[in-house]
C-alpha positions in Angstrom: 0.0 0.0 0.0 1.6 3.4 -0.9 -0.3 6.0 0.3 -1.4 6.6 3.6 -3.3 9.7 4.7 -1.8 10.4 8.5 -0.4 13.1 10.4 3.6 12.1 10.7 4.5 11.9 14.5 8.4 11.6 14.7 9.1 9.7 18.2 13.0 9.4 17.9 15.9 11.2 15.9 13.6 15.0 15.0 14.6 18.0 15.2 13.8 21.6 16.2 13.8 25.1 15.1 13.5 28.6 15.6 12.5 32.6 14.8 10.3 35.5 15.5 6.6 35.0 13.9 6.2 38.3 12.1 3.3 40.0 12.5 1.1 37.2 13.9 0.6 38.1 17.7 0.8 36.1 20.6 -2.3 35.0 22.1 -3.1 32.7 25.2 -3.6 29.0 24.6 -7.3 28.0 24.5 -5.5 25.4 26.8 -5.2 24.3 30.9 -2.2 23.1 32.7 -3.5 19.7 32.1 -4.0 19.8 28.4 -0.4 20.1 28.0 2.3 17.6 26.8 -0.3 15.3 25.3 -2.4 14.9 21.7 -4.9 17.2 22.3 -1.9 20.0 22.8 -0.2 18.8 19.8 -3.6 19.4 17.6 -4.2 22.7 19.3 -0.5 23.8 17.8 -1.0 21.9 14.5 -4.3 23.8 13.6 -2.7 26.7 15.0 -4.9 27.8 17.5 -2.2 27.6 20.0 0.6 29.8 18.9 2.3 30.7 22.2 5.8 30.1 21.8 5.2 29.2 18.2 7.7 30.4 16.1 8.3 30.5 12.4 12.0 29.6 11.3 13.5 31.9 8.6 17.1 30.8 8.9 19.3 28.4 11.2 20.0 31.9 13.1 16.8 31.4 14.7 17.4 28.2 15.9 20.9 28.7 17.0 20.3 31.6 18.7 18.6 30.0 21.5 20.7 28.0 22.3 24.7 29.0 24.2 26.5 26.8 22.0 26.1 29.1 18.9 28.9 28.1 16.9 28.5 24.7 17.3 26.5 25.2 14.6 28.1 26.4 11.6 29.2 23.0 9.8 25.5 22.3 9.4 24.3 25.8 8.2 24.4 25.4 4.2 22.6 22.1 4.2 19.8 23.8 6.3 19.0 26.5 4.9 19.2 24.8 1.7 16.8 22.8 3.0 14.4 25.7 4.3 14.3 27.4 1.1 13.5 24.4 -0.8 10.3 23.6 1.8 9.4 26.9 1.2 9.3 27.0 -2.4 7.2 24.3 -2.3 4.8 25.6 0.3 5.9 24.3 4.0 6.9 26.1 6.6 8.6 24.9 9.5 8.0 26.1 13.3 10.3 26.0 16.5 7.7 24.7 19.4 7.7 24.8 23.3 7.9 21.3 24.0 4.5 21.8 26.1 2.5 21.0 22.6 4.2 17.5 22.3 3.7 14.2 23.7 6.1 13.3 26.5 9.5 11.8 23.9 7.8 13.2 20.1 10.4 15.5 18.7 8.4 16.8 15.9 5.6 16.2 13.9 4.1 16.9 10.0 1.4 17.7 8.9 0.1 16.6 5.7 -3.3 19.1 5.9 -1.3 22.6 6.6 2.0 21.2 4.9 3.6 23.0 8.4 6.1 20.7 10.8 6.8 21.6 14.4 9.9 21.0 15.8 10.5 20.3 19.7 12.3 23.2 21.1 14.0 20.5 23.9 15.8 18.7 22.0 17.4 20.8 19.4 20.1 22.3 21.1 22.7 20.2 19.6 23.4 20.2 15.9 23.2 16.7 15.2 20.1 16.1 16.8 18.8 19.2 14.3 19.5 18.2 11.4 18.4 14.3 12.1 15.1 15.8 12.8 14.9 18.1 10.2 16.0 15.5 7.4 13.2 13.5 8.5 10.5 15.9 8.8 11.4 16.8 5.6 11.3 13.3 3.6 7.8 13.4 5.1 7.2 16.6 3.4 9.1 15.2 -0.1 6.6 12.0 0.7 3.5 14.1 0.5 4.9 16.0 -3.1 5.5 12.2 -4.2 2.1 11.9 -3.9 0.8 13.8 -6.4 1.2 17.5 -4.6 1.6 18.9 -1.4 -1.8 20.2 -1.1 -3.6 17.0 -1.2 -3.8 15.0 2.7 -1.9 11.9 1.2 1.6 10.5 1.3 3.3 8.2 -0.5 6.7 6.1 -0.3 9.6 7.6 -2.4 11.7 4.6 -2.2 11.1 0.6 -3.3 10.6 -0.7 0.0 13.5 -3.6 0.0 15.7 -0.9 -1.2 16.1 0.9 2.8 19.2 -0.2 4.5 18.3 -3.5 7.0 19.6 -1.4 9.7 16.9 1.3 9.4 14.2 -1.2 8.5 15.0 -2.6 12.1 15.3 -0.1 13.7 11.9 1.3 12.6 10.2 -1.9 13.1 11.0 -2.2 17.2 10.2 2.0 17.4 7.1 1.6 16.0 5.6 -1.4 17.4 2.4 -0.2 18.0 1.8 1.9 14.6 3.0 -1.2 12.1 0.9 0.4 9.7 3.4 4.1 10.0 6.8 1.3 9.0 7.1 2.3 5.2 6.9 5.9 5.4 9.2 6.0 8.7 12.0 3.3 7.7 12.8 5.5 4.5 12.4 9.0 6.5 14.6 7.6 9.2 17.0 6.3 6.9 17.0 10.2 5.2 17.3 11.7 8.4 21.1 9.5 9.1 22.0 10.9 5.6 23.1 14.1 4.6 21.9 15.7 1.5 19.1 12.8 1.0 15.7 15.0 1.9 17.8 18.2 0.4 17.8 16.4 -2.9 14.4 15.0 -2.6 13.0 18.6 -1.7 14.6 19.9 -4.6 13.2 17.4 -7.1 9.8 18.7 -5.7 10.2 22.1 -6.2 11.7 22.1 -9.8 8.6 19.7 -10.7 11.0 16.6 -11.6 10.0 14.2 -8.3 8.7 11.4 -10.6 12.0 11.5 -13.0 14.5 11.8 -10.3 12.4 9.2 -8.4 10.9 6.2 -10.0 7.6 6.0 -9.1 6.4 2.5 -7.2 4.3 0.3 -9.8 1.0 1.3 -7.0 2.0 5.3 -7.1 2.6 5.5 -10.6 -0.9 3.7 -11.4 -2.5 6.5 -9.0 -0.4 9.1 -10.1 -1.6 8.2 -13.9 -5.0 7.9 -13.1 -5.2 11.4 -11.4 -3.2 12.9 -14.2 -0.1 13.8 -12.6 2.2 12.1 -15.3 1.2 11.0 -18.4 
């Protein structure tokens, strides 16, 4: 099965960023202490009617400046905002959250209805852990252009399925345990979020319009993709 409609929940290796949210003001969260740090939160953020320490990211400057190890940084700058201006062009936009919005352990989630991802503030203070998050947020986002356009609620694998490393594959199958049905998508976005320039590449495929050269189509996503008259 190829597509999936689903909101992406990221448990392990997401990352986080940063920036002042021009012209939208802050307002209090339509939320109690005990709404917090649990689904209901994470919805709230995701259709944006919690925007409290929600904040858009323009440039790796906004997520490096919260945090003292600033110059740590700098070896991962190009390939992020690479990566930024490639989700833009293609309509996502990515937000630096209070970790009050997430479930207890979810760095970052997308979201294939507002094409936005939200990135847990908590755990993006070191570099690494950034761009591992951000890689794999953003093969989600490459996964939603694979199927057929961004601004449609469906997903679809990018990669034949036997063709993801066996580490990845296992390491996907024991995280997500209890979401068997999330394996095909996540196995392929972890295994993008290990490796640099993967989503980068992916993203820019979308944005020039040349995801389904670049990328062979699946024999099941190039039969919907025909029917719905993305490719001829």
């Amino acid at each position: 099965m190829p597509f999936q409609t689903k909101l992406i929940n990221a448990v392990v290796g997401t990352v986080v960023a940063l920036a002042a949210n021009v012209g939208t003001p802050a307002i209090a969260d339509p939320l109690t202490d005990d709404d917090y740090y649990s689904n209901h939160s994470m919805g709230c953020m995701l259709l944006q009617e919690c925007t409290d320490d929600v904040d858009e990211v323009f440039s790796l400057l906004d997520v490096s400046s919260q945090y003292d190890n600033t110059d740590s940084f700098y070896p991962v700058a190009n390939e992020f905002n690479n990566m930024l201006v490639a989700l833009n062009q293609i309509g996502v936009r990515v937000y630096l959250a209070d970790e009050k919005y997430f479930p207890v352990g979810h760095r970052g989630v997308y979201h294939t209805v507002s094409n936005n991802f939200f990135l847990n503030k908590a755990f993006m203070g070191r570099p690494s852990t950034l761009m591992s998050v951000m890689r794999h947020e953003g093969w989600h986002a490459a996964q939603d252009c694979m199927a057929g356009t961004i601004d449609n609620s469906m997903i679809a694998i990018i990669m034949p399925e036997d063709s993801v490393p066996m580490l990845w594959q296992e390491m996907v199958k024991r995280t997500y345990v209890l979401q068997p049905g999330a394996i095909p998508w996540e196995k392929e976005a972890t295994w993008a979020g290990k490796t640099e320039g993967m989503t980068l590449s992916a993203l820019q495929s979308c944005a020039a319009g040349t995801m389904w050269s670049d990328y062979e189509p699946t024999p099941m996503t190039r039969e919907w993709l025909e029917n719905n008259g993305f490719i001829k």
